[in-house]
N, C-alpha and C positions, 0 to 999 in steps of 0.2 A: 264371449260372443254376445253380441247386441239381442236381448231377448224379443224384442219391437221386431228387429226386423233378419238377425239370423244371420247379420255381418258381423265379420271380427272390428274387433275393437282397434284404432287406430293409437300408436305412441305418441308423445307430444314430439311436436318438432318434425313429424315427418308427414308427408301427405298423405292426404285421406283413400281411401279406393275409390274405384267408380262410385257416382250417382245410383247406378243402376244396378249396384249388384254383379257385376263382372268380375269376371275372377282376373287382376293383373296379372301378365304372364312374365314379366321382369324383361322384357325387351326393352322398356326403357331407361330400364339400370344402365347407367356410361359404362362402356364395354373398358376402357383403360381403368377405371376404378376396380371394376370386377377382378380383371385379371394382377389386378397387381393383390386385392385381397387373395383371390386366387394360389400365387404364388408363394403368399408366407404358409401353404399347406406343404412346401418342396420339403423345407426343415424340419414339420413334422412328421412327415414321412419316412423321415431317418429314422429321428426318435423313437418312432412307435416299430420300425422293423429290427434294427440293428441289435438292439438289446432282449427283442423277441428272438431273435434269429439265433447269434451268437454267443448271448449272455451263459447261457448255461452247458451249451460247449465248450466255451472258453472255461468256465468252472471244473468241470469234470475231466476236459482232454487236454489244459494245458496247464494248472491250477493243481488235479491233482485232489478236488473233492470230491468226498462222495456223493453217489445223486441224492440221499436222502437229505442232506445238507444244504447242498445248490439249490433245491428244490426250495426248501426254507430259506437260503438268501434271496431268492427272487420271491418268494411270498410275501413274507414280513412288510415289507417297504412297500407291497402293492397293499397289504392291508389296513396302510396308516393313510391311504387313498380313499378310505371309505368315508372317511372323516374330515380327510384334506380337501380333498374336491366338492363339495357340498360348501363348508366353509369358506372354500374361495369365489365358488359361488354366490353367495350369499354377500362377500366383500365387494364381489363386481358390481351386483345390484347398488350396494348404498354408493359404490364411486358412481351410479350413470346416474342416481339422485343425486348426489350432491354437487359433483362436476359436469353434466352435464353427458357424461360419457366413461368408457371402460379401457383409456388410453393407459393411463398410468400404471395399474394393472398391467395391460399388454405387455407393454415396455419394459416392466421388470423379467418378465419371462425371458427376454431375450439375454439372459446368463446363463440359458441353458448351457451354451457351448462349452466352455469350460470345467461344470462339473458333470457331461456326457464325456471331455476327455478325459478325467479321475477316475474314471467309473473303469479303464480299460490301464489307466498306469498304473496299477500293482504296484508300489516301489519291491526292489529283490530279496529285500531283506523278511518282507511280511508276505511276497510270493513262495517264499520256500515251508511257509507253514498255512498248512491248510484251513486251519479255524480261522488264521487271522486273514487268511486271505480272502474267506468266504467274510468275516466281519466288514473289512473293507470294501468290497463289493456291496455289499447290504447298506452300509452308510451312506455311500454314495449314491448307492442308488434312492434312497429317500431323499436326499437333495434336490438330486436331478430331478424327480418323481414331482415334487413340489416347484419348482421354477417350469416345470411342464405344462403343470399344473394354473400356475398364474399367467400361460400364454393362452394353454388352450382352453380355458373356460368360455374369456372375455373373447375369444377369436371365435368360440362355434354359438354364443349368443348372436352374431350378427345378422344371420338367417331370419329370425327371428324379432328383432328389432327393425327390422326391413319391414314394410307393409306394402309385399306383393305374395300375390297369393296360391293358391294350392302349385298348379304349375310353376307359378314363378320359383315358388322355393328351392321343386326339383331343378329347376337351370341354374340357379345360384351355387346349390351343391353339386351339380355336374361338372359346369367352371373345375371346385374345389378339386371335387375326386378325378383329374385330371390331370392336376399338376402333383394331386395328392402321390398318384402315382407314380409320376415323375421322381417325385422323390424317396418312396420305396422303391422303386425300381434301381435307382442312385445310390440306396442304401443295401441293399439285398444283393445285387449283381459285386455293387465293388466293395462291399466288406470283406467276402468270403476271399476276391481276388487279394484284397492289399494285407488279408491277416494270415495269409498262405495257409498251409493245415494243420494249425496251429502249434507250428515249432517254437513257436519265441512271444512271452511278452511285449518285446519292444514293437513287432510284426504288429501287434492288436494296438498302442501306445500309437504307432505313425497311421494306423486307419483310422482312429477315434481324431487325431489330428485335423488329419484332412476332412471328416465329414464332418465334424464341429464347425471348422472354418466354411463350409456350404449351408450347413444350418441357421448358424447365425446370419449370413448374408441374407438367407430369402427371409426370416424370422424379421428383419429392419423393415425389407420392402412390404410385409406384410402387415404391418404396424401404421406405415401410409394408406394403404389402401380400403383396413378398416375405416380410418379418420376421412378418409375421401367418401367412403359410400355413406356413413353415420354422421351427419353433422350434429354438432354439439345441440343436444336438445335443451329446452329450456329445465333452471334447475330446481328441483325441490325447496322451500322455505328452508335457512338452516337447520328452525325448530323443528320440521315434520320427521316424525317416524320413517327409517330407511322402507320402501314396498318390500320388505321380506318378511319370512317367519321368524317367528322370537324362540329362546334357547338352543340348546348345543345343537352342535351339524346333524349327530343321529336325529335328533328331535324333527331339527327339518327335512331331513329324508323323508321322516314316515309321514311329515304333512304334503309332503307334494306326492306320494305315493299316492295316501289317501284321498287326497283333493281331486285326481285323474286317474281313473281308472283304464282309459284308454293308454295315455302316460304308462300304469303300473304294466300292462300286457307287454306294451313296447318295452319296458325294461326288459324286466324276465327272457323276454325272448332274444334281445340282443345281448345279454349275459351269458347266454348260451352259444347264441353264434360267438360272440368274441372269444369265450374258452376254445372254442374251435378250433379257429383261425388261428390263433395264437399257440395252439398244441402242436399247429402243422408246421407255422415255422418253429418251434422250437426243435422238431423231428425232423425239420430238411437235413443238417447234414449228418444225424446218425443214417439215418436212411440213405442217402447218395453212398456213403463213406462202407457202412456193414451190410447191406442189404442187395447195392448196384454194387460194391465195389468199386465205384468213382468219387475219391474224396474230393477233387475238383468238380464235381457234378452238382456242387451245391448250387454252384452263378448259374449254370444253365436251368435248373427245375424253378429257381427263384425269379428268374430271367420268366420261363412260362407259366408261374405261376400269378405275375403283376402284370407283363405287359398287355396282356388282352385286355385290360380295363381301358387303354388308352385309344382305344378300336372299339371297346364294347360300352364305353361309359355313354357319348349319344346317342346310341343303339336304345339302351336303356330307357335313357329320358325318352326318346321318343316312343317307345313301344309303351311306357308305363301313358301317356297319352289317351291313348285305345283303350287302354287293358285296366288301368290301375297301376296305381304302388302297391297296393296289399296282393294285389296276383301275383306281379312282378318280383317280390320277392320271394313269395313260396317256389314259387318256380327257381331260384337260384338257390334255395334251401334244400329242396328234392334233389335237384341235379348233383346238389356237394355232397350228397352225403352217397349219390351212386360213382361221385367221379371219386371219393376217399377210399368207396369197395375195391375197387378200382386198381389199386396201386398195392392191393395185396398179391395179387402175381408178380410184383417184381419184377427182375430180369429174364425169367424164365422164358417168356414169348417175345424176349429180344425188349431192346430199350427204346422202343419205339412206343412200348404200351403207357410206361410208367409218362411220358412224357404227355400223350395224346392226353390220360387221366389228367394230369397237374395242368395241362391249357384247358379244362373242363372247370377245370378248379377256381384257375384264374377268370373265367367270364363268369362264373358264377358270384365272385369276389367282388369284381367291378360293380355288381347290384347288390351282395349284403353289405358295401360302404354308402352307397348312395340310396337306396331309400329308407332304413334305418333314420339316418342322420337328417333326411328332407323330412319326413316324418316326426321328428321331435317337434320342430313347429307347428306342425298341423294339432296336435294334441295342446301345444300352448295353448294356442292362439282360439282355438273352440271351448276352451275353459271361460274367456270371459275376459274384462282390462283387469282384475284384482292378480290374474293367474298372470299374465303377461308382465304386469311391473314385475314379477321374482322373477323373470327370465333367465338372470343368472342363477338363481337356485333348482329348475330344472337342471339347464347345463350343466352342472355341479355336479348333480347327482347322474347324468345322464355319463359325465366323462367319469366318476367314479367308476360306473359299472362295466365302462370297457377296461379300465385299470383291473379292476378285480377281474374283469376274463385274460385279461393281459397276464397273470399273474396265477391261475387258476389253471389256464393252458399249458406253459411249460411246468408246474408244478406237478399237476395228475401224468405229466410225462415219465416226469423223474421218478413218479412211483411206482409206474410201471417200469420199469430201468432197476429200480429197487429191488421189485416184487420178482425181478425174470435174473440180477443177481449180475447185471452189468458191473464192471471192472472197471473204475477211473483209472486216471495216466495222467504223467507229470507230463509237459513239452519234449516231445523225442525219445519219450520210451513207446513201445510197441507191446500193445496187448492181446493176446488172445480171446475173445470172448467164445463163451458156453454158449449149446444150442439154445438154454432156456432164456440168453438173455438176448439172442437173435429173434425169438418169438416174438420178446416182451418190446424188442426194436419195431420190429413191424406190424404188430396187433396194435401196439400204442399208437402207430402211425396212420392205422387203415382202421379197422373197427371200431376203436376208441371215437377217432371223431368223426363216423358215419351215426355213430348213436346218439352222440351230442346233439350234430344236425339236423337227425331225425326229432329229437326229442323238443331245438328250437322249432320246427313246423308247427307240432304241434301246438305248442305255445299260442305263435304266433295264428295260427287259423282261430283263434278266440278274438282276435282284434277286430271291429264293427265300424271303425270310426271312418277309414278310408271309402267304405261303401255309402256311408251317409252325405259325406263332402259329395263324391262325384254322383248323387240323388241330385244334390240342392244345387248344386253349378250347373247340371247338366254336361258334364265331361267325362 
């Protein structure tokens, strides 16, 4: 932030804000630019649902692992994220110094497709053994994890490289979380449908098929659309030092932690919601399957789970106008954690409840994706121009930390699964489960991440920075 006058600091290459202190509200961003960056969030969408969703179902109800096991193959690989993503942040940074911009990067991400299909072929020979088939999954999934990784660092700095402001950000990420939806929606409704209940490898082999091939498609058009709203800025001297921190990735965590306090609150508190999120899809189809007795019922609760963002995501931006982003999310913080109470009746008061909870779930969702993520900018961008050139090295660290709740989610599941003494199953055998591990199916599902939720509130009610912005704009 400009100490003179209390404006953020403009990037090279891009235009300046008002004269006067006005906050841009990005209505002059070309609406075809927008939406085609827009769209490359379709194929993340899969990414980030599919393998939340299914991963560790697939492990234990057609694989054949224990949960304590599955649990640690989806750990592991989200752990080397803590390192990975910082790093490639940090890489983004020196390519928009050196080249001008964060294309190249981009671009390479779009391999995801192919090692998001590995991730789901088993070959038969390594499916019929359990540790190798948990190793396999874990490989791959650090693959995947990493080409995820080099799309979505350089793809969520954009926000942020943009020079519009408080508002304007939230409508740039509204855009996103929009189509984001789209393609969880895309992911979450037709995975569960094309891997049926999970009788067969092959079943989960021709779903990872098909959503790869959707991934990669919006993943290209997403790669234009960057390039269209970011033009090539002017580039750094060869000689000059890349704008980032010096030694290893941990090193630079802890300096952007340190460096942004407002940053460090926002972390912590979306480490939390993201364990959340992520513990709930991981528990949609134990729960539809042993708790509703609807193993098909997973499309429908995932169906009402996402699609209300797509109804409630302008809803959003515009209330957060009025009200704030920092109100606006606690208020979707509160709500999840009474709509997660919520779904411990189960079917007992008919299936009407479980459902009404999960579209509670889902509008509350549509606002812990979208101010979160419009909010990482705002804490850049008030740090000053020294904090903005690492733009990639926040992002970095900002997508590590939903990887680690991405990975923290279904894992705290499996342990309850563990702890209540669930029964894995190879494809097409039939298990009986124990009352204590029906318990441990729906505590995990309902109280587990009401106290999460509860506990990001609190977090986040320590956050000051969004009250100060709308002081000084006057918004």
């Amino acid at each position: 932030m400009n100490a003179a006058t209390g404006s953020e600091a403009p990037l090279p290459g891009h235009p300046v804000p008002a004269a006067d202190g006005t906050d841009r509200d990005g209505t002059d961003v070309p609406r075809p630019a927008l939406v085609r960056y827009a769209l490359g969030s379709a194929g993340m969408g899969v990414y980030v649902t599919v393998p939340g969703l299914l991963l560790l179902y697939f492990l234990t109800d057609t694989l054949g692992v224990a949960p304590w096991l599955a649990g640690l193959a989806l750990l592991v690989p989200k752990a080397v994220d803590i390192v990975l993503h910082p790093f490639v942040g940090s890489l983004s940074d020196r390519e928009r110094a050196r080249r001008g911009n964060r294309l190249r990067l981009l671009a390479a991400g779009c391999a995801l497709a192919p090692a998001f299909v590995a991730l789901f072929a088993v070959p038969a020979p390594v499916a019929d053994r359990p540790w190798a088939a948990a190793l396999w999954v874990a490989g791959w999934f650090v693959v995947a994890n990493a080409l995820f990784a080099a799309y979505q660092v350089p793809y969520l700095s954009t926000p942020t490289d943009m020079t519009v402001g408080y508002h304007g950000r939230t409508r740039v990420l509204s855009f996103r979380m929009v189509v984001l939806t789209v393609g969880i929606l895309a992911g979450g409704a037709l995975a569960p449908l094309l891997a049926g209940e999970g009788d067969s490898v092959a079943r989960y082999a021709v779903m990872a098929l098909v959503l790869g091939a959707f991934t990669l498609a919006f993943q290209i058009v997403g790669v234009g659309g960057v390039r269209d709203l970011l033009p090539t800025a002017p580039r750094t001297h060869p000689e000059s030092p890349a704008p980032t921190a010096h030694g290893s990735a941990l090193a630079q965590v802890r300096d952007v932690l340190r460096a942004n306090p407002s940053f460090r609150v926002l972390v912590l508190a979306y480490l939390l919601v993201s364990t959340t999120t992520h513990l709930v899809l991981a528990g949609l189809p134990y729960y539809a399957r042993h708790e509703l007795g609807r193993p098909g019922f997973t499309t429908v609760l995932m169906a009402a789970f996402v699609a209300p963002a797509l109804l409630t995501t302008p809803l959003w931006f515009r209330l957060s106008r009025s009200w704030g982003k920092q109100r606006c999310l606690l208020l979707c913080q509160a709500f999840f954690a009474a709509g997660a109470l919520g779904l411990a009746a189960g079917d007992s008061a008919g299936i009407v409840v479980p459902v009404l909870c999960t579209l509670i779930l889902g509008v509350c969702f549509a606002g812990l994706q979208l101010f979160p993520f419009s909010m990482v900018p705002d804490t850049v961008r008030s740090a000053g121009s020294e904090e903005i050139r690492r733009t990639g090295a926040y992002t970095g660290v900002w997508t590590a930390t939903e990887s680690t709740g991405a990975a923290a989610g279904p894992y705290l599941y499996s342990a309850a699964l563990g702890l209540g003494g669930y029964a894995a199953a190879r494809a097409g055998e039939e298990v009986t489960q124990t009352g204590a591990a029906h318990t441990a199916i729906l505590l995990g599902f309902t109280l587990l991440p009401a106290l999460l939720m509860a506990a990001a509130l609190a977090v986040q009610s320590r956050y000051r920075l969004d009250a100060r912005i709308t002081r000084t704009t006057g918004h």
